[in-house]
C-alpha positions in Angstrom: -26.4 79.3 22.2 -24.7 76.3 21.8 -27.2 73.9 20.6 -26.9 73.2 17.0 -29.9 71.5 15.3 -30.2 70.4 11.3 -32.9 68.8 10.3 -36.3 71.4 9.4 -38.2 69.9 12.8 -38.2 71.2 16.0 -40.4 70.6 18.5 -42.6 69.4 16.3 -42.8 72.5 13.7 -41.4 73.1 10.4 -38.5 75.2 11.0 -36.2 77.9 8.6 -33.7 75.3 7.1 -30.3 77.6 5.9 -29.2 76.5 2.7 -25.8 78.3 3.2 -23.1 75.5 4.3 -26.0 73.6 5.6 -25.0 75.3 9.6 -28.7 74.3 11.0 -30.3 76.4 13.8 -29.9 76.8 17.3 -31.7 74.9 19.5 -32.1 77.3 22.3 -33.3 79.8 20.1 -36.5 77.7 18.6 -37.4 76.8 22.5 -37.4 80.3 23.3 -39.7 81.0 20.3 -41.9 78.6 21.2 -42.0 79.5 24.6 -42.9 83.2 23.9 -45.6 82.3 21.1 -47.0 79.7 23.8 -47.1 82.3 26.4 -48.5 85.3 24.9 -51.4 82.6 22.6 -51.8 81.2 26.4 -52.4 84.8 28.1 -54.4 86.7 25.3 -56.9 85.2 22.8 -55.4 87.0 19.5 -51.7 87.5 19.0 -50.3 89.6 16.4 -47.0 88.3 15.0 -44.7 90.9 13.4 -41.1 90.2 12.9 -39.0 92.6 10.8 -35.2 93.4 10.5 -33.0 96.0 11.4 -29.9 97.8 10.1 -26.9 100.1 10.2 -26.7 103.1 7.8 -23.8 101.9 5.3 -21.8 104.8 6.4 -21.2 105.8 10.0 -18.9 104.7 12.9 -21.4 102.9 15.4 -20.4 101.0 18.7 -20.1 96.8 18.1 -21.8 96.2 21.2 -26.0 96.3 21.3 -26.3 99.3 23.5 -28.1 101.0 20.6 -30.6 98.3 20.3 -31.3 97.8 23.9 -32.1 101.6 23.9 -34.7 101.1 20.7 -36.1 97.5 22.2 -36.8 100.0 25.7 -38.4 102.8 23.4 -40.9 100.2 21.5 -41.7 98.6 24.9 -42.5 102.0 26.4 -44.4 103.1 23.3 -46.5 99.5 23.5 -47.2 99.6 26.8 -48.7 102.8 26.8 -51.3 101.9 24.0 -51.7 98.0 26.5 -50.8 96.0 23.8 -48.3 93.9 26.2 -45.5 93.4 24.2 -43.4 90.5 24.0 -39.7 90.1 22.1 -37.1 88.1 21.0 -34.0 89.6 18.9 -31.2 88.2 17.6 -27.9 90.0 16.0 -26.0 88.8 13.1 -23.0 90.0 11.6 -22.1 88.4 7.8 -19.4 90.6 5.4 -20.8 94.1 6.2 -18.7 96.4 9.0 -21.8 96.4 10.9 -24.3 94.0 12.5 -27.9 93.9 11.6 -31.1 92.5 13.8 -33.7 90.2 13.2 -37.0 90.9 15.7 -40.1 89.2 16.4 -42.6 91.3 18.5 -46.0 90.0 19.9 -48.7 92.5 20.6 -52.0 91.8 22.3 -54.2 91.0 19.1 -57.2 92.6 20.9 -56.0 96.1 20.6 -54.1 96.1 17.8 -55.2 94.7 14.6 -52.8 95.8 11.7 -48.6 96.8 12.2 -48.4 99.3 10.0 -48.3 102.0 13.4 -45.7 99.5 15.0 -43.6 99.6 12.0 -44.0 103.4 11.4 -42.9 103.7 15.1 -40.1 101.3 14.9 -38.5 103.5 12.0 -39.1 106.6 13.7 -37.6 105.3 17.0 -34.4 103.1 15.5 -33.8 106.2 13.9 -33.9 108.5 17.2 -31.1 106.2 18.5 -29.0 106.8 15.5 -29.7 110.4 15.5 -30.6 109.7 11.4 -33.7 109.5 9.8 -33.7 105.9 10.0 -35.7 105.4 6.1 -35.0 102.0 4.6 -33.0 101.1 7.7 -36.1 99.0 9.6 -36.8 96.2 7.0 -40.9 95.0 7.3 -41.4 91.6 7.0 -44.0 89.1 8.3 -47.0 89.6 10.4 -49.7 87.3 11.5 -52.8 87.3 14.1 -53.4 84.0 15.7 -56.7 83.4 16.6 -56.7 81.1 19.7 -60.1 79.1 19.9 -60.6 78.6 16.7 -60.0 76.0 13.6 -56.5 77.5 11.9 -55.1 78.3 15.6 -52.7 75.3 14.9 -52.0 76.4 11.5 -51.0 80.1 12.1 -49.4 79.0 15.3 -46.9 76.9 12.9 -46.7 79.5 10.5 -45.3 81.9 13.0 -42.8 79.7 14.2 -41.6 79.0 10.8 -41.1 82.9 10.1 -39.8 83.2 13.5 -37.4 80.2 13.0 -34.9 82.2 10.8 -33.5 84.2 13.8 -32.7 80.5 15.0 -30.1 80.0 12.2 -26.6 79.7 12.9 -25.4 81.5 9.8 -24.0 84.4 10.2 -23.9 84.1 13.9 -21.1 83.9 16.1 -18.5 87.1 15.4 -20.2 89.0 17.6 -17.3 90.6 20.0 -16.6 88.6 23.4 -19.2 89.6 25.9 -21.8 90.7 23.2 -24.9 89.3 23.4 -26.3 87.9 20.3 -30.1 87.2 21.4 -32.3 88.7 23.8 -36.0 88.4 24.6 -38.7 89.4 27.0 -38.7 88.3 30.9 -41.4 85.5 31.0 
C-alpha cells in the first residue's frame, strides 16, 4: 500500500473520505475492492455484502502479528464453504492509541444460498472467539450488509453503495504502525 488518494472518487464511486488530518485512502486498496465486488457480481447473480469489525479483549497479552486472524479468516472460509456460499474477503488491520490492533472485514457470500448474515455474524463471534480462547461477546462489531441483485434496475446503485461501505478499510488513518513484516491487508485469491 503505497498509493495515497484524497479526493471521495475512485474509479468512478463515491468513496469513505477520513475527516481525521484529511490522510485520504489507499489506492490499492479501493482497486482491490472493486475487483472482488466485480468478480463475485460477475460469477453469481446475488451477492450479499457484509463487512463488520473486529477486536481485542481490552485486557490480554496477544501476538502483534495476524496469526490469529489468519487462523479465524481459515475457520469462516471452512465454515462457508461447507454451506457453498463461496466466500470472498478482503481485511485490513489498523492500529490507532489502543495496545492492540483491530480489523475491518468485508466478506461476499453467494446471495443464492444465503439471504440474511445474522448466521455469518453469530459464527464469526463464536469462531474469533475460539482463537482467543474467550468468549468473544462484543468483540465482533456488525456493521453493513447488502444483497446486490445483478440484472436488475438498482444493480448500479447497491453496487456503489457497497463500495462506499467497503471504502473505509481503504483509509489511511490509522494505518501504517503495524510491525515490519506485518501485513496490514489481505483478501481472497482471485
Amino acid at each position: 500500500m503505497r498509493t495515497i488518494i484524497k479526493d471521495n472518487k475512485a474509479l468512478s464511486y463515491s468513496n469513505y473520505t477520513s475527516h481525521k488530518k484529511d490522510q485520504g485512502n489507499y489506492q490499492e486498496i479501493l482497486q482491490s475492492i472493486n475487483k472482488l465486488l466485480t468478480t463475485m457480481t460477475n460469477k453469481h447473480n446475488k451477492v450479499l455484502f457484509v463487512r463488520f469489525d473486529i477486536t481485542y479483549p481490552q485486557e490480554g497479552l496477544y501476538p502483534n502479528d495476524n496469526k490469529l486472524l489468519s487462523r479465524f479468516i481459515e475457520a469462516l472460509k471452512v465454515h462457508c464453504k461447507r454451506k457453498n456460499l463461496d466466500p470472498h474477503y478482503l481485511w485490513v488491520r489498523e492500529q490507532a492509541s489502543s495496545d492492540h490492533p483491530h480489523y475491518h472485514v468485508i466478506l461476499l457470500l453467494n446471495g443464492n444460498k444465503t439471504q440474511n448474515p445474522r448466521g455469518i455474524f453469530n459464527k464469526a463471534s463464536e469462531l474469533w472467539g475460539n482463537c482467543l480462547d474467550v468468549d468473544a461477546s462484543g468483540l465482533v462489531h456488525y456493521g453493513t450488509y447488502l444483497m446486490i441483485k445483478r440484472n436488475t434496475p438498482e444493480f448500479n446503485q447497491t453496487f456503489q453503495d457497497c463500495f462506499s461501505h467497503a471504502s473505509y478499510l481503504a483509509k489511511a488513518y490509522s494505518k501504517g504502525s503495524a510491525p515490519q513484516g506485518v501485513r496490514e491487508m489481505g483478501m481472497s485469491n482471485i
